[in-house]
N, C-alpha and C positions, 0 to 999 in steps of 0.2 A: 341504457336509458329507455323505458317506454316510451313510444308514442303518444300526444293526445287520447285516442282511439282506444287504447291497448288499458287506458285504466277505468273502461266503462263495461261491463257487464250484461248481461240478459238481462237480470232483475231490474237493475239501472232503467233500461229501455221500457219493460212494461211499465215500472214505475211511472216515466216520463209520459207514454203514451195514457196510462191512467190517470194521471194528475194533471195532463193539458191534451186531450184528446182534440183538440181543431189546430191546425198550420197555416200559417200565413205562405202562399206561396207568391212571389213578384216576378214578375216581368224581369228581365235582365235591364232595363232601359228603366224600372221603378212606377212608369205610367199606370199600369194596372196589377192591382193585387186582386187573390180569393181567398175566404177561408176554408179550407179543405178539411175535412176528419182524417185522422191519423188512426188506422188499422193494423191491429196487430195480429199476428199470424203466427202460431207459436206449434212447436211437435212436444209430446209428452216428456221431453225435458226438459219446457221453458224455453226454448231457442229458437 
C-alpha cells in the first residue's frame, strides 16, 4: 500500500507551486502567520 507521499509526483509539485505559488506559513502556537513564495528548484529532469 502506498504511502500519502508515494502517489505525488515532480509534475504534481511544479504543478502545485505553479498554480499557488505563496504559503501560508504559522507559528506553532497560530499567533502569527506570513505569506511566503514558494520556490521551485528543479534539475533537467524536473525534479
Amino acid at each position: 500500500m502506498a504511502t500519502i507521499f508515494e502517489r505525488y509526483g515532480a509534475d504534481d509539485i511544479r504543478h502545485l507551486i505553479a498554480r499557488y505559488p505563496l504559503a501560508w506559513v504559522v507559528t506553532p502556537d497560530g499567533e502569527e502567520a506570513s505569506l511566503l513564495p514558494l520556490v521551485g528548484v528543479f534539475d533537467v529532469t524536473g525534479r
